[in-house]
C-alpha positions as a printed NumPy array, in Angstrom:
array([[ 40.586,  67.474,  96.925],
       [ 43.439,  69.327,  98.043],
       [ 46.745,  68.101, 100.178],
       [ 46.776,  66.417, 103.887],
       [ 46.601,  69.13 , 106.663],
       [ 49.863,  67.21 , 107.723],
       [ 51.426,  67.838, 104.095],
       [ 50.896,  71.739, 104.155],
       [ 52.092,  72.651, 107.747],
       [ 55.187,  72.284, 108.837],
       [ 54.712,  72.397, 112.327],
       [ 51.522,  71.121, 114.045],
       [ 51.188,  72.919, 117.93 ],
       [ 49.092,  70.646, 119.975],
       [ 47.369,  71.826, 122.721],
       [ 47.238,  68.682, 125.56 ],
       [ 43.812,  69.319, 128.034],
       [ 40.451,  68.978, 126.082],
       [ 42.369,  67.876, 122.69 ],
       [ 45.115,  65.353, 123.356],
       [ 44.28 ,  64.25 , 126.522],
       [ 41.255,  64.927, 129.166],
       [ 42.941,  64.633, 132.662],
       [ 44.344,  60.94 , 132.764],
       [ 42.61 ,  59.218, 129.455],
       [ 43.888,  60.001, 125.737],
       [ 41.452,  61.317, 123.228],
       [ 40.359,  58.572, 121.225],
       [ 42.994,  58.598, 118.273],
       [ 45.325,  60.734, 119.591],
       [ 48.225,  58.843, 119.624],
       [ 47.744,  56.944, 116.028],
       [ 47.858,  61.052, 114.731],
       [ 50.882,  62.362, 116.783],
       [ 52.49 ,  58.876, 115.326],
       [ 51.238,  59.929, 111.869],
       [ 52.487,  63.339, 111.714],
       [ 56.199,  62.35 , 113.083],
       [ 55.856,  59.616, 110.227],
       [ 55.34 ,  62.836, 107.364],
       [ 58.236,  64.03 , 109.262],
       [ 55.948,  67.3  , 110.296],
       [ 57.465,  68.742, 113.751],
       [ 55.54 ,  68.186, 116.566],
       [ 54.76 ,  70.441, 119.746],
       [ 52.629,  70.248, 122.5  ],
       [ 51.98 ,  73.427, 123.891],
       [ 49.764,  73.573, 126.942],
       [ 48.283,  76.721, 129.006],
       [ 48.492,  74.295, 131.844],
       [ 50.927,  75.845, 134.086],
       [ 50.923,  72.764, 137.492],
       [ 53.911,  70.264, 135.701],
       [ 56.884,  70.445, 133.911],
       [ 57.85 ,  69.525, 130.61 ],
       [ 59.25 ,  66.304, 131.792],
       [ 56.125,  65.183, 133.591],
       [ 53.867,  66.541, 130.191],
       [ 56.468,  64.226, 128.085],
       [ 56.413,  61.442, 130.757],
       [ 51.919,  61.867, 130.934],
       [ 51.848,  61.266, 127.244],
       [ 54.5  ,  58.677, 127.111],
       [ 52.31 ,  56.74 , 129.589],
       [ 49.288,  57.36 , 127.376],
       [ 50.807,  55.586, 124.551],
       [ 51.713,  59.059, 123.036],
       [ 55.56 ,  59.417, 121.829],
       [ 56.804,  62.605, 123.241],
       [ 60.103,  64.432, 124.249],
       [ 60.729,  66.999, 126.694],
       [ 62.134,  69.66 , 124.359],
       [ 58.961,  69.362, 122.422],
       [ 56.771,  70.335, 125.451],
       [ 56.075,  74.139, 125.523],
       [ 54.19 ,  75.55 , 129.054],
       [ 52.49 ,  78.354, 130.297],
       [ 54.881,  77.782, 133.006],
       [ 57.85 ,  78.51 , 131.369],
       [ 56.392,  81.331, 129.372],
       [ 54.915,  83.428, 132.779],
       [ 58.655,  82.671, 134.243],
       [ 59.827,  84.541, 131.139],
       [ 57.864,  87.094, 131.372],
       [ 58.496,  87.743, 134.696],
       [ 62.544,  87.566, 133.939],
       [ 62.409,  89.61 , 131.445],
       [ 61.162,  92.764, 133.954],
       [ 62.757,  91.926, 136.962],
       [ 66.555,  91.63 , 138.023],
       [ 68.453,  88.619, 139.068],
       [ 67.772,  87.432, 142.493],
       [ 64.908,  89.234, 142.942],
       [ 61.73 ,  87.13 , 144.777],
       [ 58.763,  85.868, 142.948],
       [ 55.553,  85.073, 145.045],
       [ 54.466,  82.15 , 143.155],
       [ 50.835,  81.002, 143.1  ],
       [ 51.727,  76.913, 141.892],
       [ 53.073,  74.211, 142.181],
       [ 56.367,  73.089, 142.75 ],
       [ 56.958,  72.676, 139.091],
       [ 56.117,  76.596, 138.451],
       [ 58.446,  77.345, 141.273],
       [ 61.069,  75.447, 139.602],
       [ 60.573,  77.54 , 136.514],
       [ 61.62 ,  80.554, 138.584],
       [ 64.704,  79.251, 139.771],
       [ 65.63 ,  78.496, 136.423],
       [ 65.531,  82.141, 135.36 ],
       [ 68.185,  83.454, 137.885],
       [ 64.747,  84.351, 140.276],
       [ 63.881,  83.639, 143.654],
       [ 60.355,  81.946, 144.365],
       [ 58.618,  82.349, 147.947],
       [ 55.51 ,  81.884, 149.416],
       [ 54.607,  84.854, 151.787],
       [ 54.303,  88.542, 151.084],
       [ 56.715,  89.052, 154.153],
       [ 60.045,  87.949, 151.106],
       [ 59.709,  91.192, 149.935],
       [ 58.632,  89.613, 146.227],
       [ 58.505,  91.884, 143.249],
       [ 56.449,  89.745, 141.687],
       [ 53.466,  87.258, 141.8  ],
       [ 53.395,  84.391, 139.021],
       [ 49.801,  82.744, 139.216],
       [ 49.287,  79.143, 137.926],
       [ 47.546,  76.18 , 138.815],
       [ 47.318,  74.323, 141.552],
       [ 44.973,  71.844, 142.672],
       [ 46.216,  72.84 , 146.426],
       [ 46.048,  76.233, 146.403],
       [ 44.151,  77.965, 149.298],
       [ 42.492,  81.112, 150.491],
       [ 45.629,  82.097, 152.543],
       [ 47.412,  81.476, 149.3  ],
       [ 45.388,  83.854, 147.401],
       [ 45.627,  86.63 , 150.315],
       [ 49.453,  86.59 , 149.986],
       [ 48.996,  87.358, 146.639],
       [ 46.358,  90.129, 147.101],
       [ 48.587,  92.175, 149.491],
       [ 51.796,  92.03 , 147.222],
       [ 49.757,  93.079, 143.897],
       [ 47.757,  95.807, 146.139],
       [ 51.344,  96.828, 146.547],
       [ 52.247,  97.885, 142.922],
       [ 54.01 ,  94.65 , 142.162],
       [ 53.905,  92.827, 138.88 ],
       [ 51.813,  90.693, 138.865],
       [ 51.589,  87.599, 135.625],
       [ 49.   ,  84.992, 135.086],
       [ 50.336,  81.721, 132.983],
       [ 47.032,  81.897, 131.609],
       [ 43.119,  82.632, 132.35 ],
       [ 41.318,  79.474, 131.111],
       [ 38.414,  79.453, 132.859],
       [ 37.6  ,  75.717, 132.773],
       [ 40.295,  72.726, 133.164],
       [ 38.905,  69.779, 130.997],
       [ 38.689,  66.511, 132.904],
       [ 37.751,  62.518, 132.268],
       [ 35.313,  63.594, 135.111],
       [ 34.274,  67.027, 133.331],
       [ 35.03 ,  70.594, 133.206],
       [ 36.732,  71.925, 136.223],
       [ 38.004,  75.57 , 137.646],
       [ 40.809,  76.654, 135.784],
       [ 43.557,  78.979, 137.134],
       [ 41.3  ,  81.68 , 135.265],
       [ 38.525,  81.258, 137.469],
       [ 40.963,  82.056, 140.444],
       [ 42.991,  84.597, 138.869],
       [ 39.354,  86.116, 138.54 ],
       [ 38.999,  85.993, 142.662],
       [ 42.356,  88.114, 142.465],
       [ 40.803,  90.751, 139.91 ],
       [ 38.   ,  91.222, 142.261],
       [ 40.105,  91.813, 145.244],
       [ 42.756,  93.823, 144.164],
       [ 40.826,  95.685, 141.035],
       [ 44.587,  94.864, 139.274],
       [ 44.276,  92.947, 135.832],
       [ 47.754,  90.161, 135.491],
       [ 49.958,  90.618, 132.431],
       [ 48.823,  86.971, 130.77 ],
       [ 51.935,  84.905, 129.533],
       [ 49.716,  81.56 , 128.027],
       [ 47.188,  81.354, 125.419],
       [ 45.865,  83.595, 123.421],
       [ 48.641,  86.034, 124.639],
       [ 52.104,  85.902, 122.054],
       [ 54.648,  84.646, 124.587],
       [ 53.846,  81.177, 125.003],
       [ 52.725,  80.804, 120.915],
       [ 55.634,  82.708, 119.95 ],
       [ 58.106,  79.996, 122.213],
       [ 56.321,  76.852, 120.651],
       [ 56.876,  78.062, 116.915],
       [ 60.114,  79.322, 117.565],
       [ 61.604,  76.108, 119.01 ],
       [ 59.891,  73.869, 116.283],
       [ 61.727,  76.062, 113.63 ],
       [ 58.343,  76.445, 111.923],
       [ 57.556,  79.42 , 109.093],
       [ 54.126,  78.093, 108.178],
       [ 52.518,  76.181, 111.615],
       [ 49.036,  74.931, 112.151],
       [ 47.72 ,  75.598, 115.914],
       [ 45.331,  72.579, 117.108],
       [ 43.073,  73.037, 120.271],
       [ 39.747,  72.347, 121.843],
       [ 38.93 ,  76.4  , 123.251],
       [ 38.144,  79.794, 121.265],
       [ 39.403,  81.752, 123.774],
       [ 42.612,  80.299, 123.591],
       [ 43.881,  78.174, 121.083],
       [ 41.858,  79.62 , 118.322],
       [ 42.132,  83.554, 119.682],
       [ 45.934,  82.785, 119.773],
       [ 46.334,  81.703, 116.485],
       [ 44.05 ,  84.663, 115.064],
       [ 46.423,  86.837, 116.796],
       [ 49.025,  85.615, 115.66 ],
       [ 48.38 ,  85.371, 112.132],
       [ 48.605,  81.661, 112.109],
       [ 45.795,  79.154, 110.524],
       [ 43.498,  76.459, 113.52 ],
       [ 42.264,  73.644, 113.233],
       [ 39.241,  73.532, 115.625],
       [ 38.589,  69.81 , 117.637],
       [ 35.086,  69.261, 119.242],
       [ 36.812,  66.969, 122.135],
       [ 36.842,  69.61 , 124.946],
       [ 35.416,  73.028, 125.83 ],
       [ 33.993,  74.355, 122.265],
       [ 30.555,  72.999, 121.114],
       [ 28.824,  73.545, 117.77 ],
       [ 27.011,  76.283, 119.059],
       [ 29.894,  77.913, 120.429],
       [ 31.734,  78.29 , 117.019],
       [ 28.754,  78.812, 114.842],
       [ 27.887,  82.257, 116.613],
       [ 31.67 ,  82.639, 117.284],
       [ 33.045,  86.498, 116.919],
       [ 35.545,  86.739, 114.322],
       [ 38.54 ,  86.62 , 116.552],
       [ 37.382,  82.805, 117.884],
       [ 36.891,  81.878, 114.527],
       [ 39.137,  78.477, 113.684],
       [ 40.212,  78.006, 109.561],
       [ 39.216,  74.641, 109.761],
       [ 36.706,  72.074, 112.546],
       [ 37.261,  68.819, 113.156],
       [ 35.403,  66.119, 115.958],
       [ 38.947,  65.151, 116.757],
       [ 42.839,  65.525, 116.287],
       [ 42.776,  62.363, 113.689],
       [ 41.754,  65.691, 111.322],
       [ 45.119,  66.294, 111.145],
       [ 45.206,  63.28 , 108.158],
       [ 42.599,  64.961, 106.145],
       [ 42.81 ,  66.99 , 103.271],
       [ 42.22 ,  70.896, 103.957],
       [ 39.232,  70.831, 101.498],
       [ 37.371,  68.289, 103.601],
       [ 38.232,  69.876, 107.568],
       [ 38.33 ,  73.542, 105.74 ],
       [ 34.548,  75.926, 107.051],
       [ 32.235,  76.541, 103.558],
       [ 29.741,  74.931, 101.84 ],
       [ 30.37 ,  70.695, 101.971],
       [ 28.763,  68.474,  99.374],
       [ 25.139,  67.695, 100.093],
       [ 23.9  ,  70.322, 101.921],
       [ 21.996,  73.212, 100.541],
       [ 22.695,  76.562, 103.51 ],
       [ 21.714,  78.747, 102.055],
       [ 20.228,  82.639, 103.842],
       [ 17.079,  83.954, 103.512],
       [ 16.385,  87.483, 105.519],
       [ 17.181,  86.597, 108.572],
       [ 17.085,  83.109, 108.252],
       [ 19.387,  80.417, 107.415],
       [ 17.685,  77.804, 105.478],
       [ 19.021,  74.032, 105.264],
       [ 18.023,  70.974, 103.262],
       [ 20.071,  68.017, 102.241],
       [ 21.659,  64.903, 103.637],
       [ 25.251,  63.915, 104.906],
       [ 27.702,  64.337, 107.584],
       [ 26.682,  66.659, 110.408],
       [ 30.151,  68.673, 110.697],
       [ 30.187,  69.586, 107.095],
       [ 27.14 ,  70.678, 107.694],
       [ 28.204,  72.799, 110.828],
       [ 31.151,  74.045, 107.938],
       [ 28.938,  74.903, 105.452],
       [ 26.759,  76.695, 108.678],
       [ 29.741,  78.644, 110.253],
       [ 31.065,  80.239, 106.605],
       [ 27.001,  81.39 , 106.232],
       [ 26.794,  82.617, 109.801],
       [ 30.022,  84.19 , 109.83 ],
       [ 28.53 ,  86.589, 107.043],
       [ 25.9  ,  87.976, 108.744],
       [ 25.134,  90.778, 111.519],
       [ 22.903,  90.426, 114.439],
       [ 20.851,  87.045, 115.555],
       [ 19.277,  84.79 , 112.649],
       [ 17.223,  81.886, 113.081],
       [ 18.499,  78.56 , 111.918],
       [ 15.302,  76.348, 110.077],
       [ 14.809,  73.056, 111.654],
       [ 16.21 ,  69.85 , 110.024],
       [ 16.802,  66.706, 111.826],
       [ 20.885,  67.211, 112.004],
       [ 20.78 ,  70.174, 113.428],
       [ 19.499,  68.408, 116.504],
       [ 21.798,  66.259, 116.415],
       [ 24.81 ,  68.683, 116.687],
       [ 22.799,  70.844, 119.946],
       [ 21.642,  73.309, 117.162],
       [ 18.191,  74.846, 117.334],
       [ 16.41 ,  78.355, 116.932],
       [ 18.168,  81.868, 116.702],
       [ 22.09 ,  81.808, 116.586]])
């Protein structure tokens, strides 16, 4: 049956919005697998693309979840866009920062100046979230990156995942900037290296195992990277979404949640599961059998994932169930 996910890796990066947490509630489980993972003695890191706290309030929003964290095991888009930007500018030089205070504080941190208004002189913009942030925000920002400056996104998720739903994420308003300034950021968070690179470097980890709810992200970063995904259905992605995903979305292993992570790889791993027949015909993907819908969606992804062009999945009564009908 093959060895524990938590018994291969030796560092599992968490993402936090959409697969440890949605907004103020835990995912169901969450904190019985962080606890099981530090048990194995398996690093831990929760890296998040959300750029609006600091480590200390990440660690201090889990430990109030009933999730055991530290601050030094918290890795941010934050602190990877303040990087960035330290890395091309010189000491004492302003940043206009799109954030919160938190970002700001990031700045300072690197020998950098954060301000508000284009009138500083900045030779920078840093864009993260904000739930605050405002037109005349935005128009700040539009006349110093008009201007040549350098301008870095912590990251471009479109969607934030909420108890109350999907809501904008900092991509959808670093999108409002692309329109107006026809500019494209330098992106420090997911999928981009920096802020993957960080979170295995500080956990000391040769052979990590990236956990997260988005494609785009989490599972683009860790194809980019060259490191192995474990796919959870708990916040952005849906069946169909990784069934007709493109090769660089594609996760090693799926998952409805982050209690995965106390599976064996044979049993979370996409291919054929026990029980169901997939099997392709033309351009057709025929099923029959009897079991657990998500090994069926594994034993569906490794058959899509073969093909070229649109096929048309038959109908069987769990495909409903798991949102999947017609051509994929």
């Amino acid at each position: 049956m093959g060895d524990r996910l938590v018994d291969v890796y030796d560092a599992l990066l968490f993402d936090l919005d959409g697969t440890v947490y949605r907004g103020g509630q835990a995912v169901p489980g969450a904190a019985a697998a962080v606890a099981a993972v530090r048990a194995n003695r398996t690093a831990v890191r929760f890296v998040t693309n959300n750029a609006s706290r600091s480590p200390q309030d990440v660690a201090a929003h889990l430990v109030g979840l009933g999730i055991d964290a530290e601050v030094d095991e918290v890795s941010t888009s934050a602190q990877a866009g303040a990087a960035v930007v330290a890395e091309r500018l010189a000491p004492g030089d302003a940043v206009l920062v799109l954030g919160t205070a938190a970002l700001a504080a990031e700045v300072t941190a690197r020998g950098l100046v954060p301000v508000r208004t284009a009138d500083a002189g900045p030779k920078a913009v840093l864009q993260g979230l904000s739930p605050d942030l405002a037109w005349r925000d935005l128009a700040e920002a539009a006349l110093v990156i008009r201007s040549g400056a350098l301008w870095v996104a912590c990251n471009v998720d479109r969607t934030l995942p909420t108890e109350r739903g999907l809501l904008p994420g900092n991509g959808a308003l670093v999108h409002a900037l692309v329109i107006a300034t026809e500019r494209e950021p330098v992106v420090a968070g997911k999928p981009a290296a920096p802020l993957m690179d960080e979170s295995v470097r500080s956990a000391g980890a040769a052979h990590p195992l990236v956990v997260g709810d988005r494609l785009d992200t989490d599972i683009e970063g860790a194809v980019a990277t060259g490191l192995d995904s474990l796919l959870v259905l708990t916040g952005v992605a849906t069946a169909r979404n990784v069934l007709e995903a493109p090769r660089q979305h594609r996760p090693t292993y799926l998952a409805a949640d982050i209690r995965a992570v106390t599976e064996t790889t044979d049993a979370v791993a996409i291919g054929p599961k026990p029980g169901w027949d997939v099997r392709v015909d033309g351009d057709r993907i025929r099923v029959e059998g009897a079991g657990d819908p998500l090994d069926l969606l594994r034993a569906l992804c490794a058959a899509r994932w073969a093909l070229d062009g649109p096929v048309r999945l038959d109908a069987h009564p769990a495909l409903a169930a798991l949102g999947l009908t017609g051509s994929s």
